[in-house]
C-alpha positions in Angstrom: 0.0 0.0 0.0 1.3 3.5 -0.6 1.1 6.2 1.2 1.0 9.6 0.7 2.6 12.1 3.5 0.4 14.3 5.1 2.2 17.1 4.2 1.0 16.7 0.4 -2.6 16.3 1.4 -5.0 19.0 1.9 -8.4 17.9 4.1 -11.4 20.0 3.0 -15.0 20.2 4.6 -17.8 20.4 2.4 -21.2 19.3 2.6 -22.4 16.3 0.6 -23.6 17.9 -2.8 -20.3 20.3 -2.9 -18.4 17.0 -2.7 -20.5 15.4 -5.1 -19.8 18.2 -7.5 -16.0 18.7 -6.5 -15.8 15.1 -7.5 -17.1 15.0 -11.2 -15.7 18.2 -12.0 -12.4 17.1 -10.9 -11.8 19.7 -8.8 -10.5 17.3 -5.9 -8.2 14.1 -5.9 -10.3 12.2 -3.7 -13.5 12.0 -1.3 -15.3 10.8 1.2 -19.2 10.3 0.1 -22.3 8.2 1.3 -24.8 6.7 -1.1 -26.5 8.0 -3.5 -23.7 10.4 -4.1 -21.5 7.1 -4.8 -23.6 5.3 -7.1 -24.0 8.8 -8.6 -20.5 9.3 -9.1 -19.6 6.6 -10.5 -22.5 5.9 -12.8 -21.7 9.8 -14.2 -17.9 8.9 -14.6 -17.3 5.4 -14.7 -13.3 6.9 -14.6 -14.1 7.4 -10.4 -12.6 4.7 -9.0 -13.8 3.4 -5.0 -10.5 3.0 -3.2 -12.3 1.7 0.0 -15.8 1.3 1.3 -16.5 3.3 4.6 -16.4 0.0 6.0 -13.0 -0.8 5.6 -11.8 2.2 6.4 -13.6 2.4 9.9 -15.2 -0.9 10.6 -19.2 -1.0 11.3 -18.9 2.7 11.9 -22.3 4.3 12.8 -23.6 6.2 9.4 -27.6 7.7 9.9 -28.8 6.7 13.5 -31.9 7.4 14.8 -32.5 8.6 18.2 -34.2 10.0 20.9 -33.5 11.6 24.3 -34.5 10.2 27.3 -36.6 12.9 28.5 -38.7 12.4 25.1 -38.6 8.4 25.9 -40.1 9.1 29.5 -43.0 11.5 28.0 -43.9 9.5 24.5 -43.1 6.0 25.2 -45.7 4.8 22.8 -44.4 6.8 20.1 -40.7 5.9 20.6 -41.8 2.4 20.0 -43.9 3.0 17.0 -40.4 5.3 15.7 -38.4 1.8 16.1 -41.1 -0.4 14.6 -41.4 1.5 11.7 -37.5 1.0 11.6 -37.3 -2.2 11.9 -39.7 -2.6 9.4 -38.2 -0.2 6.7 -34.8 -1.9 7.4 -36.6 -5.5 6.7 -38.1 -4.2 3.8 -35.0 -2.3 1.9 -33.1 -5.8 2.3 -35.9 -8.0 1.0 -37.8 -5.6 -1.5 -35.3 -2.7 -2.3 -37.6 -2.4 -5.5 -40.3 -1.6 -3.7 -38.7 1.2 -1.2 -36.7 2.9 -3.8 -40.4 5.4 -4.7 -40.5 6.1 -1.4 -36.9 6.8 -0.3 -37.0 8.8 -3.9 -39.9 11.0 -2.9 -38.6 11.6 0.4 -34.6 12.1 -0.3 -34.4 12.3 -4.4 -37.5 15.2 -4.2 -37.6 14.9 -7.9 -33.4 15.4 -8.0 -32.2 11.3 -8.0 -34.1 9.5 -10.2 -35.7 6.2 -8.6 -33.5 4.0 -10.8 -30.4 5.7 -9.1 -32.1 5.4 -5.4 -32.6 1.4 -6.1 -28.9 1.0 -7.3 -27.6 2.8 -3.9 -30.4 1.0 -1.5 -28.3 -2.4 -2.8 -24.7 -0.9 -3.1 -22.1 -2.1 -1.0 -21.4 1.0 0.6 -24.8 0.9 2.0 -25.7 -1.3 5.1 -28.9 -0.8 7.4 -29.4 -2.2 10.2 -32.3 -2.0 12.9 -29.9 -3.4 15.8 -28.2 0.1 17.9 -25.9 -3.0 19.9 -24.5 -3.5 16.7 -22.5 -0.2 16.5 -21.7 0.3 20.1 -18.2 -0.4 19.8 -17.6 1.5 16.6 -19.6 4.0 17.9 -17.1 4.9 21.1 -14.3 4.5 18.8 -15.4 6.9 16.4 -16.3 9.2 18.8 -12.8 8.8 20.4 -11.2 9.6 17.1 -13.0 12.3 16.5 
């Protein structure tokens, strides 16, 4: 593996559709993107190569999470339940139907902007990974944070 000094590397923040941009403009070397923007990317420039999944890089790190504060679990218990049932439902449902979740993921995320096509090929890419399980990223979790 090479490696490439820090020195000779410049970090840059930018939000998710700058990157996207910065990417197939060629304005940057490399990035860090979630899906779509990577199925995106790479369907727009089949040149883009993916050097590592997020996965690699920073094993089961934590990517969306859902939460709630425990003051808002003591006061709406039924509706913190009904928030992880629907969840665990929607996570059971992108990994046996994708198909069928892509419209809605579309018309909540895509607004018209990511064609449902694009939303399918991203809900099934390797770089994506749901889970309905929080014990499951504990661990990674902590570490990330301690990184951080």
């Amino acid at each position: 593996m090479t490696r490439t000094d820090k020195a000779d590397a410049t970090v840059v923040p930018m939000g998710i559709d700058a990157t996207q941009q910065a990417v197939l403009v060629g304005a940057v070397e490399g990035a860090t993107i979630r899906e779509p923007a990577v199925t995106i990317v790479t369907q727009r420039d089949p040149g883009i190569k993916i050097v590592a999944l997020g996965g690699e890089m920073f094993p089961n790190q934590p990517g969306t999470v859902v939460a709630v504060t425990a003051a808002f679990l003591q006061r709406h218990p039924d509706k913190v339940q009904a928030l992880v049932t629907g969840v665990v439902k929607a996570v059971a449902l992108i990994k046996s139907d994708p198909a069928r979740v892509a419209p809605h993921v579309e018309q909540a995320l895509g607004k018209g902007i990511v064609d449902v096509a694009t939303i399918a090929k991203a809900l099934v890419s390797p770089a994506s990974k749901f889970t309905a399980d929080p014990r499951s990223i504990i661990e990674a979790t902590a570490a990330l944070q301690r990184y951080q």
